[in-house]
N, C-alpha and C positions, 0 to 999 in steps of 0.2 A: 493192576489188580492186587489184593491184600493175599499173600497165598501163605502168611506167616500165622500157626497156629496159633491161639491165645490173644490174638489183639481184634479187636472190634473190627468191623469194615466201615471205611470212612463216607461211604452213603450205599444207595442201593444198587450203584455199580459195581459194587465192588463184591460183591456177596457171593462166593465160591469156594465149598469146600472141598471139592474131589478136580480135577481135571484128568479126565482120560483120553486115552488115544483109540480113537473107533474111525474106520473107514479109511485108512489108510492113512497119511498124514494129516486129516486134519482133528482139531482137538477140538472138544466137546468141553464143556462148562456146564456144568449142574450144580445146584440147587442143596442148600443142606436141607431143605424141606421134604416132608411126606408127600408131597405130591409132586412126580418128578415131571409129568408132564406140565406144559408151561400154556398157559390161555391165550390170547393173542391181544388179552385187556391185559395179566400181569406182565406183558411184555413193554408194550405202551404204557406204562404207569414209570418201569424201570426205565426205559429214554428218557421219560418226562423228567426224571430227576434227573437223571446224567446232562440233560440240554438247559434245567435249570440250575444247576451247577454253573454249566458254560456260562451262561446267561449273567451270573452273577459276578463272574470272576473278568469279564469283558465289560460289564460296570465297572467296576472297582480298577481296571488299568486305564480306563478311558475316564472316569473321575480324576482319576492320581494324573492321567495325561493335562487334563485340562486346569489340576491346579498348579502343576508347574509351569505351564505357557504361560499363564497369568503371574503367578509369584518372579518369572524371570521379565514381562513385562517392566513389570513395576519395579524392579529394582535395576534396569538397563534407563529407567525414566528416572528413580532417585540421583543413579549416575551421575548421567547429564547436568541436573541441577547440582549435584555434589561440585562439578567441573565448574559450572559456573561460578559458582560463591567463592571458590579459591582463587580466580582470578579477578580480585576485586581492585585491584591496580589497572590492571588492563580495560576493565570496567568502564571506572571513572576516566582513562584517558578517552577512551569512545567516544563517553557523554560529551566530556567537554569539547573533543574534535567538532560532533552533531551541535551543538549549541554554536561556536567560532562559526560551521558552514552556516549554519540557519542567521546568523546577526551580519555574516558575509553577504547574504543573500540578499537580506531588506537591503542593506546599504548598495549591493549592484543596481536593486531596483527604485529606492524611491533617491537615491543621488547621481548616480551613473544612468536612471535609465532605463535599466536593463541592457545600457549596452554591452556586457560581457554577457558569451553565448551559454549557453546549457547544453548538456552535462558539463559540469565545471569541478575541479579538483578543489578549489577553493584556496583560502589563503595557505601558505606555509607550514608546515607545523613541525618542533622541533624536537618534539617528544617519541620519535617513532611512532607516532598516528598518523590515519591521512583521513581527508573526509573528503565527498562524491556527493556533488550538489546538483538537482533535477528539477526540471518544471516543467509541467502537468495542466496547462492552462483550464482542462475539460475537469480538472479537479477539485471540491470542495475547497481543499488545502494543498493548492498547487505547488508548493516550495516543500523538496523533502531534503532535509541532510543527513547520510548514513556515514558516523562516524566508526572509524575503525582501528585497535590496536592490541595487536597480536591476535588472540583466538575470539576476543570480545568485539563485537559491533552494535551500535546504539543508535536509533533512526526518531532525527525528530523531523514532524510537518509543523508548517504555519500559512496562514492565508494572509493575504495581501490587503491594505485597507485598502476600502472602495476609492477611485476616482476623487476628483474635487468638482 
């Protein structure tokens, strides 16, 4: 409540120039108005602003709520790709691991066969990559190679020429 002479009151809850003490301890609130008696309409008028008050100010935290969930979305998702693009070394070792399994693959299968089983680690590789070769017969593109080194991993598919 505004109980300081001379300043405005900051809406129509606040509006109180006397308080006195009647009936023992509890304290009474009146009105600078000529008419001290109170209606039970300018009672309800003075909630209505105090609840639309509330109303307003429980907007505005739950707006401010909702543009910070989103602003920290978005910059936990720039992150990520920030992370990405700096490891572009590691990157390119990926790809070329996934490329090595996937030219590994064809050759298991149209010179060998297929006789080397699946899941298959694939050839060697000397660069601290490794790459994880699969087949998926039920698959479009049943040959998948996920190359991988350090934080980066790269996954290529290829399908098999038909038959002769």
């Amino acid at each position: 409540m505004n109980q300081n002479k001379g300043q405005a009151p900051y809406n129509n809850c606040d509006k109180a120039d006397t308080i006195s003490l009647r009936d023992g301890n509890r304290l009474r609130i009146t009105s600078g108005s000529d008419n001290r008696c109170h209606s039970d309409e300018s009672t309800k008028n003075r909630n209505r602003s105090c609840a639309t008050g509330q109303v307003m100010l429980l907007t505005v935290v739950l707006l401010s709520g909702a543009v910070l969930a989103s602003t920290s979305l978005a910059s936990l998702l720039i992150l990520y790709q920030l992370r990405q693009a700096t490891d572009a070394k590691g990157s390119m070792k990926a790809v070329f691991a996934a490329d090595a399994g996937i030219e590994w693959a064809f050759y298991n299968e149209n010179k060998l066969g297929g006789a080397l089983p699946y899941p298959n680690s694939g050839p060697n590789m000397t660069n601290d990559s490794k790459v994880t070769i699969t087949k998926n017969a039920a698959d479009p593109f049943p040959l998948k190679a996920i190359g991988q080194s350090g934080r980066s991993a790269r996954a290529f598919q290829a399908s098999l020429p038909p038959a002769p």
